[in-house]
N, C-alpha and C positions, 0 to 999 in steps of 0.2 A: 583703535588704541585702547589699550585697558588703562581706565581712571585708579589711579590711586585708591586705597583704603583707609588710609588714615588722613585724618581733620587735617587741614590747615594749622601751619604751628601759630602756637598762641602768642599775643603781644607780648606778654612780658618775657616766653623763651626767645624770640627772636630779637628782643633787645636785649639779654643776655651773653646772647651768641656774637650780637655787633659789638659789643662790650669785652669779649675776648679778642677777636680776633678785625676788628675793623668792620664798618660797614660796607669797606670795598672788597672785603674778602669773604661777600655772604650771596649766593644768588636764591633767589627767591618769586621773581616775577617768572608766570606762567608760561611766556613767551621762552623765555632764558632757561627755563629747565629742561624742554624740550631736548637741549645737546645732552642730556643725561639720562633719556628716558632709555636706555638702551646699552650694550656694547656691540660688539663686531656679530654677534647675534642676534640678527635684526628681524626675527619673527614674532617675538616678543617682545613689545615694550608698556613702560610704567612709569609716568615720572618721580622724583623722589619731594619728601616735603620739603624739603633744603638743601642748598648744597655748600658745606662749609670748604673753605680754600685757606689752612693756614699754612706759616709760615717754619714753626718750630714743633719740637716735642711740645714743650710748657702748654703752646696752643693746644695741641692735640689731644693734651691730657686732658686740660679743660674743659673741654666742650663734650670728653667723653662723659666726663662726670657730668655736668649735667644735663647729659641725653639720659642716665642713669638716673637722674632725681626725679627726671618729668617720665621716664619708662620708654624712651623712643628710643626703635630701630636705628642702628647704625649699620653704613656701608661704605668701607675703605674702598678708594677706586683709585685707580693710577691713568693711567694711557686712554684706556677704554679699550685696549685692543684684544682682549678675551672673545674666544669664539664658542663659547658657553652658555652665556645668559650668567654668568657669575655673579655679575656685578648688576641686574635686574632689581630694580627696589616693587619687589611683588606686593608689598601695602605702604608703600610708600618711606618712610624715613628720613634723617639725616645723613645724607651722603659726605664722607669727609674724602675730599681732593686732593690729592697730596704732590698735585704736579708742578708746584711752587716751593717743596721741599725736594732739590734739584742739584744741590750740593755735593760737589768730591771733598770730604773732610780733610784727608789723609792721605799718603799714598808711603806703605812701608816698602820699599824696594825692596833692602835689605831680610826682612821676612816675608814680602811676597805676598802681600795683603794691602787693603783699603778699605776704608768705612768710608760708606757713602750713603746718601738720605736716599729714602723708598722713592721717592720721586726721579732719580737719577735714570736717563734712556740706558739702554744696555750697551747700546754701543759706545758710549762717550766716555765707560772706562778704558775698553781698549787703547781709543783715544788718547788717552791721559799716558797711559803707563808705554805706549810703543815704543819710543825714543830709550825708553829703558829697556828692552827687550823681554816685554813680558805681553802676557794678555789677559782678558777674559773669556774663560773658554767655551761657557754657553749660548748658543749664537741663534735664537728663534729667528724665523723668517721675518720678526716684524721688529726687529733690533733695534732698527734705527728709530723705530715711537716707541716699542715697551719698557716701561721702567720694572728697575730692581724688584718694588715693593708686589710688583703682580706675578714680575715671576718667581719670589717668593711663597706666592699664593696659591701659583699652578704647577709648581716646579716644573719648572720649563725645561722645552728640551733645544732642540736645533740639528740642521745636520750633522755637525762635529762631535757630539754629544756621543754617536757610535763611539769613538777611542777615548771620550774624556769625561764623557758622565754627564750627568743634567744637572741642575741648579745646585740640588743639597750636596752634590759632590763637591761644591764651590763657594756655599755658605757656613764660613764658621762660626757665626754668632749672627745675635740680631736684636734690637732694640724693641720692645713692644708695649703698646698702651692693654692694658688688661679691660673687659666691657667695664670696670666698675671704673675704671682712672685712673688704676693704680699700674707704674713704670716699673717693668721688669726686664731687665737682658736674661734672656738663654745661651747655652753657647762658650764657644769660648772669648772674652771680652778682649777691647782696642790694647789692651795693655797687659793680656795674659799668652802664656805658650796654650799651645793649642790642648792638649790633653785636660779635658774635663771628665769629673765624676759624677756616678750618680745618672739617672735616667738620662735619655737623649732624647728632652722637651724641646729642642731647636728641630731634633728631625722628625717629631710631632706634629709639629705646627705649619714646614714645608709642606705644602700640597694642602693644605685645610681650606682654602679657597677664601679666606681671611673672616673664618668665623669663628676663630679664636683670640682674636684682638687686629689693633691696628700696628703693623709693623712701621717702624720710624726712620732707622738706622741700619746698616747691616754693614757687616765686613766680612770683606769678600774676599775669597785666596785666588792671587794671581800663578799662573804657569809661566815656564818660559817658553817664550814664540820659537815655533820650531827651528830647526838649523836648514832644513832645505824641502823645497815640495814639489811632489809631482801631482799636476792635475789631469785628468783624460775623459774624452768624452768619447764614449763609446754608442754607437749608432747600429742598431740591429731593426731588424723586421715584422720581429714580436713582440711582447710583451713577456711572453712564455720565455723566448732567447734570453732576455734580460734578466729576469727573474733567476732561471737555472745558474745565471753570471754570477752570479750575487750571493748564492749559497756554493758556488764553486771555490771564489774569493776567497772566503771565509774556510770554506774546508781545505784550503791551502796553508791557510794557519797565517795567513796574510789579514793583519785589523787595519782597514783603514782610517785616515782622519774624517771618513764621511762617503757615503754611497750613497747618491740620491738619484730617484728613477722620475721621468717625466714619461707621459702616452703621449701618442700622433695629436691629440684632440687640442690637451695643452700646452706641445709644442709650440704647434701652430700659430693658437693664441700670445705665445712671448715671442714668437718671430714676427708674429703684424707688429706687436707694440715697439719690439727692444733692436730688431733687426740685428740680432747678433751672428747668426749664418748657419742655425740649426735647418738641418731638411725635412721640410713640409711632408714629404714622404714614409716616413719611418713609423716604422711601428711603435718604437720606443726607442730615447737616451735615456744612457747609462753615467753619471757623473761622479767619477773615483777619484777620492784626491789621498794621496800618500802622503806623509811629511815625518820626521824626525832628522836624526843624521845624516848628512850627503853620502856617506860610505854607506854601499846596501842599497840605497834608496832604487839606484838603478837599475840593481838585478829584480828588485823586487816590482818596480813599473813596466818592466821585460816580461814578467811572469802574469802580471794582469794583461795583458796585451794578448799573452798567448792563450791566456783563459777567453780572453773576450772572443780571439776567432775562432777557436776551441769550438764557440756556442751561438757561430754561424755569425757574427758583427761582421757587416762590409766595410764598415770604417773605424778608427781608434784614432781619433786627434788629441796629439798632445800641444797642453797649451806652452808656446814659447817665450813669454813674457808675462811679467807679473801684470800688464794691464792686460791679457788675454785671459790670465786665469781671476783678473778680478772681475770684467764683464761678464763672465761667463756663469760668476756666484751672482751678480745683482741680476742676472735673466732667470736664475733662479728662484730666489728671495723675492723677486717681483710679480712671479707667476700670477699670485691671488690676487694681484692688481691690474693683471693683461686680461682677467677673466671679465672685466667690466667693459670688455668692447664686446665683446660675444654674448652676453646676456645682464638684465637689467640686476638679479639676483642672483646668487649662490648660496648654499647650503654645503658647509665643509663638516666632513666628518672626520674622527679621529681615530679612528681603532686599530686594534693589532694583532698578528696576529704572527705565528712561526715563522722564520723563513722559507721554513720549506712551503711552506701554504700557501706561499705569494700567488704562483699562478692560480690555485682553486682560487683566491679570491679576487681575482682579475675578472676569475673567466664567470663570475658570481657578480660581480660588478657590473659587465657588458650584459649580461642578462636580466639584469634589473632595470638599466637604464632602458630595454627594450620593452619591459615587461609594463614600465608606467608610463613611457614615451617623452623620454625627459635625456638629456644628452648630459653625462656625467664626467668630466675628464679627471685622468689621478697626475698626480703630483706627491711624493711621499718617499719619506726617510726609508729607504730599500733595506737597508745596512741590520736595522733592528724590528724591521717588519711594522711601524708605526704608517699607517697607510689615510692619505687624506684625498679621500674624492670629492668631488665637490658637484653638488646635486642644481645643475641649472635651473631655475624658473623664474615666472615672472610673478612679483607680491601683486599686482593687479587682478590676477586671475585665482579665483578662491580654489579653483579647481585643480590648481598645479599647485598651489601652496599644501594644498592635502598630497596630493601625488606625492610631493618631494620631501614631505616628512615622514610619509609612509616607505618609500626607497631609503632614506637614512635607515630607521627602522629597520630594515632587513638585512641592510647591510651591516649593523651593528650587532643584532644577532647572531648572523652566518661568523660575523668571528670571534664567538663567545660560543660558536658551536665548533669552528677550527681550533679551539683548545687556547683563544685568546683574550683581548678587552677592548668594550667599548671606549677606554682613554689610553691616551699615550704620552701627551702634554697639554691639550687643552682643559682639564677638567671635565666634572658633572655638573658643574651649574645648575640650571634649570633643565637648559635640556633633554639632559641623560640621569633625570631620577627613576624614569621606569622601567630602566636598566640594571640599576644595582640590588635589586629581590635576585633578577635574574645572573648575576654573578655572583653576588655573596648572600651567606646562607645568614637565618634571622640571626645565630649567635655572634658572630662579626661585625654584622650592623649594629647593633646590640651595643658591643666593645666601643664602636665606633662612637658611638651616644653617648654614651659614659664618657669617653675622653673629652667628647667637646662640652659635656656639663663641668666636667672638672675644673673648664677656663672659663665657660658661660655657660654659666647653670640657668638662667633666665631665656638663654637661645635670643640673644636682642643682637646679635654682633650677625650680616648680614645673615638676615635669617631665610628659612624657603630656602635653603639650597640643596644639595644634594641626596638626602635624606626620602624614603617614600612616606605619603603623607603630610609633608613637611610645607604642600604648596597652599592656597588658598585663593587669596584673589585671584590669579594669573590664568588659574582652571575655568574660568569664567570668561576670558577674553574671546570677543568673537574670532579674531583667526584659529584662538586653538578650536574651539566648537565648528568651525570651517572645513579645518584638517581631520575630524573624528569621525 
């Protein structure tokens, strides 16, 4: 495990800090920091020098100022459930926790909005607003622990996200602590129509991975819940069959609310765990789900049907109940969780790449995993080409932990040479910085620099992230030296 870099906080900032925000809302012992030396990517870890847990802005402003008077790193974290290394405190820091700012403020039915604290799970807006017939329409697989403020950070995407957009399609403002302390909204505010002037620093800040301050508040635009849905789960032989599905769909001029592909490999894996009635056999499912108006919806889940046997599917199950078509999404959603009976670790990737490309990058995938001898199964947003394989091995064995960051590696590549990106919605974290030379040219990085000096010129707001160069301690950890 990589030891921090930076000192132990000093007496008088850590009675400071208990003096803002409570002594119960400060972790500190070495034991205890441990749950934080890390997120969902678990190759890397660092503990931080503290981990502050408040309760309000006021708090939040506070303790940013003074992590700014003493000059120490800060690191916004929500859930943890980044598969990045985002939220990595690479020399350590003050980490500010924001899972106790949890609050539904508001909920404007009437304009189809709600502010609600960064800390807020993603799914507990849905929750909140159903009964009204509305939603939240960003739906990451890990909804039910990621909060707002991370996918603010990541701009998240999710199945449905094909017909309805990822996160900045859904945030219209947002409340933020600035690194020096100073509170500023972007956006359009709780109490404004939506039309704002002048730069678009809210869709700035979307995706900066929170190293341009700490986000507090956001208000979120709600959709209305469809009028009717078709779900279908289409069962072919290949993966190739699937994939040509997919781009036939779409050249029909049919958008779904979601096209998600699973392989035989991670089938398998959600039928040992969730026993939903997927066949062990297949090459690959295809999971289409339709929704808007009842009138239409018909002809147009007629027409996927005939596309699917069009492209050789022996079967097309439509779901007949809404708890068939809700099991059917949580065997989904749970994949990355079924993977933990089949092997002790996973390495999930992100990239993306055409539609039409799907099968090259399948049949590029299967070759890789044969190529380091490591069993790879995909699971991935079909719809938009955002493709997540997930590289099995065991962190016990130094020799497969190089293996399977060497197979990310290439597979990240291979779709940055299919004409696409090493991210789709997890970020670049720590991860994927020796990544972006190879996507973007110096002048753009460049840009990129510039804009996050213009929020934090000091780079103290979690630093080490995505940028090349930017790492330090973490270059030093025996796994990475392991894997090189």
């Amino acid at each position: 495990m990589t030891k921090s870099c930076v000192a132990a906080a000093s007496p008088a900032f850590l009675e400071a800090v208990r003096q803002i925000v409570g002594k119960e809302n400060v972790i500190h012992s070495a034991a205890e920091l441990l749950v934080y030396e890390c997120d969902a990517y678990t190759l890397e870890k660092s503990p931080p020098t503290l981990v502050v847990l408040p309760n309000t802005t006021a708090e939040v402003a506070a303790v940013v100022r003074l992590c700014a008077q003493y000059n120490l790193p800060i690191i916004p974290r929500g859930a943890g459930t980044s598969l990045s290394g985002a939220l990595l405190p690479v020399d350590g820091g003050v980490m500010i926790a924001l899972t106790r700012m949890n609050r539904i403020i508001h909920v404007d039915t009437r304009n189809r909005r709600a502010l609600v604290e960064a800390g807020v799970v993603n799914a507990w807006i849905t929750q909140a607003v159903k009964s009204h017939g509305l939603l939240f329409a960003p739906d990451p697989s890990s909804q039910s622990a990621c909060t707002i403020g991370g996918n603010v950070a990541t701009n998240s995407g999710g199945p449905h996200t094909l017909k309805y957009g990822v996160t900045t399609n859904h945030v219209l403002g947002f409340e933020m602590i600035l690194p020096d302390g100073e509170t500023v909204w972007l956006g359009t505010t709780p109490d404004g129509g939506e039309d704002v002037t002048g730069y678009d620093l809210r869709g700035s800040v979307i995706g900066s991975e929170g190293m341009f301050g700490v986000v507090t508040r956001v208000l979120v635009r709600l959709i209305r819940s469809p009028q009717s849905q078709k779900t279908m789960l289409g069962i072919f032989e290949s993966v190739d069959d699937a994939s040509q599905t997919v781009s036939d769909i779409i050249a029909a001029g049919i958008v779904p609310a979601a096209l998600e592909m699973m392989d035989q490999l991670i089938t398998r894996a959600v039928e040992e765990a969730y026993k939903f009635g997927f066949p062990l056999d297949a090459g690959a499912v295809l999971i289409v789900e339709l929704d808007g108006l009842s009138a239409g919806l018909e002809k147009q889940s007629q027409q996927v049907i005939e596309i699917c046997r069009r492209n050789k599917a022996r079967d097309v199950r439509l779901a007949q109940s809404e708890k068939e078509r809700t099991d059917l999404w949580k065997s989904r959603k749970r994949a990355f969780g079924a993977i933990g009976r089949i092997s002790p670790n996973f390495l999930t990737q992100d990239g993306v790449v055409p539609r039409s490309r799907l099968p090259e990058i399948m049949r590029f995938i299967n070759a890789t995993s044969a190529k380091y001898g490591l069993r790879i199964p995909n699971v991935f947003h079909a719809g938009d080409g955002n493709i997540h394989p997930l590289v099995l091995y065991d962190e016990r064995d130094a020799d497969q932990v190089r293996r399977a960051i060497a197979a990310g590696h290439d597979i990240l590549h291979k779709c940055i040479e299919l004409g696409g990106s090493v991210s789709g919605e997890h970020g670049i974290g720590v991860e994927k910085i020796s990544f972006m030379e190879a996507q973007f040219g110096r002048d753009s990085l460049d840009a990129m620099q510039s804009l996050r000096s213009a929020f934090d010129p000091d780079k103290r707001c979690n630093p080490h992230k995505m940028f090349p160069g930017s790492k330090r301690c973490s270059d030093f950890s025996p796994r990475r030296q392991a894997a090189v």
